[in-house]
C-alpha positions as CSV (number, residue, x, y, z in Angstrom):
1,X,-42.6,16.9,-19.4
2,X,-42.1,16.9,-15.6
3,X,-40.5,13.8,-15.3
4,X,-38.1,15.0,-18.1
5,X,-38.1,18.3,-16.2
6,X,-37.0,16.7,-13.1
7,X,-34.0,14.4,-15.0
8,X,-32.5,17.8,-16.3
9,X,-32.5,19.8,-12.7
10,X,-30.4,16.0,-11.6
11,X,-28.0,16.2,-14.4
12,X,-27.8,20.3,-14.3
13,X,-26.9,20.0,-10.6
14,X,-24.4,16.5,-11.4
15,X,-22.2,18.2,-14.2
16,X,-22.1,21.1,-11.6
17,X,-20.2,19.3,-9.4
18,X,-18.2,17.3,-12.2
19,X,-17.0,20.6,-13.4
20,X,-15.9,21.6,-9.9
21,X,-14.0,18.6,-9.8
22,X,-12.2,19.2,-12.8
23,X,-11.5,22.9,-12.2
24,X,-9.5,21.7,-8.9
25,X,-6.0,22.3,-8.6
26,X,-4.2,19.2,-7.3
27,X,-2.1,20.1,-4.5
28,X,0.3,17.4,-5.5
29,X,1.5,18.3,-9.1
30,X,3.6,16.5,-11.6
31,X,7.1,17.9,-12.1
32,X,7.8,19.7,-15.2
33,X,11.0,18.0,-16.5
34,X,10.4,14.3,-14.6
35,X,13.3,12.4,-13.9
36,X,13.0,9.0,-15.9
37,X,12.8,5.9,-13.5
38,X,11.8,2.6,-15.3
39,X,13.0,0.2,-12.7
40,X,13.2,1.5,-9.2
41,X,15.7,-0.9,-6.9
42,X,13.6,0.3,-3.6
43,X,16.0,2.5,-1.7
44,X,13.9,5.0,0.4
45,X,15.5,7.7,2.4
46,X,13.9,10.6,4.6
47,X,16.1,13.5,4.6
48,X,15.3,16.1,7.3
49,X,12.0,15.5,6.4
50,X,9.1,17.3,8.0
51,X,5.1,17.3,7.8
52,X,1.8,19.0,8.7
53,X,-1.1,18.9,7.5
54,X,-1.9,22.7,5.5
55,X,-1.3,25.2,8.2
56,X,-1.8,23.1,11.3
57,X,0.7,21.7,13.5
58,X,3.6,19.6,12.6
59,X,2.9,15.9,12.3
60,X,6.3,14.3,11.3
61,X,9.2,16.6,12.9
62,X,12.3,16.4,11.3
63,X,13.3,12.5,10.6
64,X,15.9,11.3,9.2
65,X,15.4,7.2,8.0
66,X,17.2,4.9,5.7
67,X,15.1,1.5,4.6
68,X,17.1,-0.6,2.1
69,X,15.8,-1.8,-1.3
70,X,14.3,-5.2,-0.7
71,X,13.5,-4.9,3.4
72,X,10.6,-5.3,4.7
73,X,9.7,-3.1,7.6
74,X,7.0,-3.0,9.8
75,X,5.5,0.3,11.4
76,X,4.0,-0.4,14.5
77,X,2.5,2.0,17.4
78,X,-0.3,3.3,18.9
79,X,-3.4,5.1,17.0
80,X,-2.6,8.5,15.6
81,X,1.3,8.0,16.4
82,X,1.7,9.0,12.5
83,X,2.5,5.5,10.8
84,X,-0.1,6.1,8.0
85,X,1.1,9.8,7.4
86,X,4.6,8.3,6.6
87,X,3.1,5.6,4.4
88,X,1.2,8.3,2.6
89,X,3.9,10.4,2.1
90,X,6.4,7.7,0.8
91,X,3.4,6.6,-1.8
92,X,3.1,10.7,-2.6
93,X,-0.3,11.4,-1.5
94,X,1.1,14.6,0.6
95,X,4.4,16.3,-0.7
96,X,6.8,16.6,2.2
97,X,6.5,20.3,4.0
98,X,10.4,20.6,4.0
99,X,13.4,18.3,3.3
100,X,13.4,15.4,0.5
101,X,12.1,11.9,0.6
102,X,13.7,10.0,-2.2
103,X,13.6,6.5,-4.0
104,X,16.2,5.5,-5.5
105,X,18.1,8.9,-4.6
106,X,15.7,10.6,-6.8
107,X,13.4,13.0,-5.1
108,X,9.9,11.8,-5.5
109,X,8.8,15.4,-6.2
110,X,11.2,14.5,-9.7
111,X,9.2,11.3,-10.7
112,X,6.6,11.4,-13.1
113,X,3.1,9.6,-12.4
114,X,3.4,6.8,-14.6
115,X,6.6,6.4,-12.7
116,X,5.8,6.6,-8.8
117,X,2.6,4.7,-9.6
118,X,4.4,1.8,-11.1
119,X,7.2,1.5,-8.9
120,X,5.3,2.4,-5.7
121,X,1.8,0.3,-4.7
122,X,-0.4,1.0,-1.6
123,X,-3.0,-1.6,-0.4
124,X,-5.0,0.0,1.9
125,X,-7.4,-1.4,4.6
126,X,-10.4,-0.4,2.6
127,X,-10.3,-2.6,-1.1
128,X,-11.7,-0.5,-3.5
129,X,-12.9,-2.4,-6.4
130,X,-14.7,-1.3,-10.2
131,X,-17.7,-2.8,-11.7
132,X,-16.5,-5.5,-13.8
133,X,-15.0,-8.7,-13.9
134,X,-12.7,-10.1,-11.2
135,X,-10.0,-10.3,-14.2
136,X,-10.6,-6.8,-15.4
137,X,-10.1,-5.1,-11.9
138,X,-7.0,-7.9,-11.0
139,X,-5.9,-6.6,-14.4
140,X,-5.6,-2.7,-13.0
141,X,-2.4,-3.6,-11.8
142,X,-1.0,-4.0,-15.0
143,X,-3.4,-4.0,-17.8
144,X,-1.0,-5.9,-20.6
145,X,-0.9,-8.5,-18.6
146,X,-2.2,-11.9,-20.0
147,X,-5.4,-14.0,-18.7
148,X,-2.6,-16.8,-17.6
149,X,-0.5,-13.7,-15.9
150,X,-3.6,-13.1,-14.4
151,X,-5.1,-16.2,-12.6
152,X,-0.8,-17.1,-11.1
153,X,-1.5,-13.7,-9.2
154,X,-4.8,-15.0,-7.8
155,X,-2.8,-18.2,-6.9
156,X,0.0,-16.5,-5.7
157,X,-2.5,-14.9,-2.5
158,X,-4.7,-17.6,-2.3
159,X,-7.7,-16.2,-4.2
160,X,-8.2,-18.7,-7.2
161,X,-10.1,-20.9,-5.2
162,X,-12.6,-18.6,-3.9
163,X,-12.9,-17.3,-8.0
164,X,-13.2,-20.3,-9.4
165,X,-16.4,-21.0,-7.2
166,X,-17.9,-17.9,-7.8
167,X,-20.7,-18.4,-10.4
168,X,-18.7,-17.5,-14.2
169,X,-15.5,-17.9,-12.2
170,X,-12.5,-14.5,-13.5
171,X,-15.5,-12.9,-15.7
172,X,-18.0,-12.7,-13.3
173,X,-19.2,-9.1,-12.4
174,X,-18.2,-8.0,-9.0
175,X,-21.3,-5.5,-9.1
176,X,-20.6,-1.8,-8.0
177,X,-17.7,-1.2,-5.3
178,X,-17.8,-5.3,-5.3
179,X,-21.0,-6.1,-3.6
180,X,-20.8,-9.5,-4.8
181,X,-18.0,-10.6,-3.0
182,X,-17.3,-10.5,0.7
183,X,-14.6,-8.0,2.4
184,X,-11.9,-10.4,2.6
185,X,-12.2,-11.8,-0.7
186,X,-12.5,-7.9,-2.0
187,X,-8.6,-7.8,0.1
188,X,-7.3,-11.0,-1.4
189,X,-8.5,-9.4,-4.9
190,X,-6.7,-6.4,-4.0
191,X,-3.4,-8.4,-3.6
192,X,-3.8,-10.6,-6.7
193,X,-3.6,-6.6,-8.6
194,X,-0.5,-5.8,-6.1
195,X,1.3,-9.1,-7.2
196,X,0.7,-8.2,-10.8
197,X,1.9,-4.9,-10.8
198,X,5.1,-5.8,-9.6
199,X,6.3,-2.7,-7.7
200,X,9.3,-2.0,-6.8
201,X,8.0,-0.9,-3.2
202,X,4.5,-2.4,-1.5
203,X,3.3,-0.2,0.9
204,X,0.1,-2.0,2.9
205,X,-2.0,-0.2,5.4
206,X,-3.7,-2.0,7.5
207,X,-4.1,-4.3,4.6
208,X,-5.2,-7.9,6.6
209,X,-7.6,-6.1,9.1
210,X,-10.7,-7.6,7.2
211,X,-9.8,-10.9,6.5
212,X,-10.5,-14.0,8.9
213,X,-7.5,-16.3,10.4
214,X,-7.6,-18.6,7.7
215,X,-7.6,-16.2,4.8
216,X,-4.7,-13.9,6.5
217,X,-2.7,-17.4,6.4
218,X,-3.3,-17.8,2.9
219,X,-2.5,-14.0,2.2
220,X,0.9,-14.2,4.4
221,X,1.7,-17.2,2.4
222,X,1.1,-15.3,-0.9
223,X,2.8,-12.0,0.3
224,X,5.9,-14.1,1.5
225,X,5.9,-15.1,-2.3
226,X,5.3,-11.3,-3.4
227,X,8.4,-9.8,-1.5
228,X,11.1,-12.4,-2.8
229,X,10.1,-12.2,-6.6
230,X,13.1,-11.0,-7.8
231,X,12.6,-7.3,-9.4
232,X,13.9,-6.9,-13.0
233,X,16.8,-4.7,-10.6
234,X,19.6,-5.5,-9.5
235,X,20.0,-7.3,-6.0
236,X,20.7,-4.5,-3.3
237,X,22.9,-4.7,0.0
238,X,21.2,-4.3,3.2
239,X,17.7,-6.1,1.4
240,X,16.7,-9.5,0.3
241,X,18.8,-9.6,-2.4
242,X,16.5,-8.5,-5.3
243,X,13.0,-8.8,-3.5
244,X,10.6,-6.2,-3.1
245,X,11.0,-3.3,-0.5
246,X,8.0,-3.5,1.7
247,X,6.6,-1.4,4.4
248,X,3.9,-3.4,6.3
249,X,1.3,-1.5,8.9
250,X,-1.0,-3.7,11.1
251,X,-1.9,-4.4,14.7
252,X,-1.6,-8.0,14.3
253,X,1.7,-8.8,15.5
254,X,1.7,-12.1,13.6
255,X,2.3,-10.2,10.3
256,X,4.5,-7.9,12.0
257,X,7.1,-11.1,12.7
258,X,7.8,-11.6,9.1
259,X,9.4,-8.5,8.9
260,X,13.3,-7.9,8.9
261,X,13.0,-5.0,10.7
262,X,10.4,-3.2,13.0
263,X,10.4,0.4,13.6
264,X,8.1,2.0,16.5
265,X,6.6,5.2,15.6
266,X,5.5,7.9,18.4
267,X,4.1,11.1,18.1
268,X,5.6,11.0,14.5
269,X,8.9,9.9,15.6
270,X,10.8,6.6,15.4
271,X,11.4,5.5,19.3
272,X,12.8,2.0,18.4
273,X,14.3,0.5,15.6
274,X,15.6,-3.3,15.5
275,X,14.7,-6.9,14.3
276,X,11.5,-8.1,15.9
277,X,13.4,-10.3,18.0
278,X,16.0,-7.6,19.4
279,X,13.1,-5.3,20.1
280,X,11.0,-8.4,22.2
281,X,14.2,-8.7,24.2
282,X,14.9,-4.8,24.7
283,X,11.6,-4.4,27.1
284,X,10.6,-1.2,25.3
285,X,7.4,-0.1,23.7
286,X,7.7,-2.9,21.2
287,X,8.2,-5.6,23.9
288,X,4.7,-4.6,25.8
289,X,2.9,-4.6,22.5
290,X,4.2,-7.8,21.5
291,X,3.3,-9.4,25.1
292,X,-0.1,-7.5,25.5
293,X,-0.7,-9.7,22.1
294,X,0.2,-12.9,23.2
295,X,-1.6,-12.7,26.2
296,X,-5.0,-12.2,24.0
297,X,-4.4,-15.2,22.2
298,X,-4.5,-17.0,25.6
């Protein structure tokens, strides 16, 4: 009875806090009358946009930015300069505090969920993955997809090696928050689920921090791959022609060369905008960062 006691206090206290949960009202709600959007092109604009954070000071003052469908753009800059606020907004985990950020030309604020979550995907530094099998959470980025579907993702980033070694290969259980497998293999998971979704706009944060030299060569080989996979939309001008429109965070400058364009973000403003090879020869912020880098590879 007081072991039974004791598992009833637990559960009373748990569905508590479930019920708490469920009684929140999101901040960021869907629109009423969505505007339909099956195959985004990747056209982002800011439009007098500003942000803060609740009531506290302004984060992103007014910024006006045009990023073509199908370029990939790198946000470089120091810590705190504001890269990951604009990532977050553009994947619509804030709402914009004034002015209109748009895909497409279509206010995100206008898209349904199903929508901005299909057409938009964010990998983020931190991999998050669901007890299962290494198919099953692959397979979150677009759950029809077939077991062959599947496994030409894992090629795609260079995972199916590292899979097919692991001890029942796709089906074995990656344990809770996938303890079984090691933080860069949880990343190059987490790319093999962006590659299957197919988005129309891949956002990553950070998203080659955890992963060794080797396995970042292999995941720049498979993201090169990612961002010229023709979209089911039409090619757009200004972009790649039908690729994916990426935005790329990360300190190591070697990801940041791919890009066709760099923008330098500072104090939530964009100080320099250019190819990466314009911005090397300009001798501004951009140039410093990019020699600081080399000289650490010496």
């Amino acid at each position: 009875m007081a072991m039974f006691y004791n598992s009833f206090q637990s559960a009373q206290a748990a569905l508590e806090k479930v019920s708490g949960l469920l009684e929140e009202i999101p901040t960021v709600r869907p629109p009423k009358n969505p505007v339909p959007m099956k195959d985004a092109r990747g056209a982002i604009d800011f439009n007098g946009v500003e942000f803060r954070y609740g009531d506290g000071p302004v984060i992103i003052p007014t910024m006006d930015l045009h990023i073509p469908a199908g370029q990939t753009v790198a946000l470089v800059g120091q810590t705190g300069a504001g890269k990951s606020t604009l990532a977050k907004l553009i994947a619509r985990f804030y709402d914009v505090s004034s002015g209109s950020l748009t895909l497409d030309g279509v206010d995100l604020r206008n898209l349904s969920t199903t929508d901005l979550r299909r057409n938009i995907v964010m990998v983020t530094q931190e991999a998050f993955l669901f007890s299962g099998s290494v198919a099953d959470n692959i397979a979150l980025g677009r759950p029809e997809a077939s077991r062959e579907e599947i496994e030409e993702a894992a090629r795609a980033v260079g995972a199916h090696g590292f899979i097919t070694e692991l001890p029942e290969g796709y089906d074995t259980d990656v344990n809770k928050r996938g303890g079984r497998v090691s933080s860069g293999q949880r990343q190059l998971i987490s790319f093999a689920r962006a590659f299957l979704a197919r988005p129309a706009v891949l956002i990553l944060d950070e998203a080659t921090s955890s992963l060794d030299i080797p396995s970042e060569r292999l995941v720049q080989s498979g993201l090169g791959r990612l961002l010229q996979a023709t979209s089911a939309s039409a090619p757009a001008a200004g972009g790649r022609g039908g690729g994916r429109t990426a935005l790329i965070i990360a300190h190591r400058l070697s990801t940041v060369e791919t890009a066709d364009r760099v923008l330098v973000i500072h104090d939530g403003r964009v100080v320099e905008d250019g190819t990466p090879a314009e911005l090397i020869g300009g001798g501004g912020r951009f140039a410093d960062l990019h020699g600081a880098w080399k000289d650490s590879l010496v």
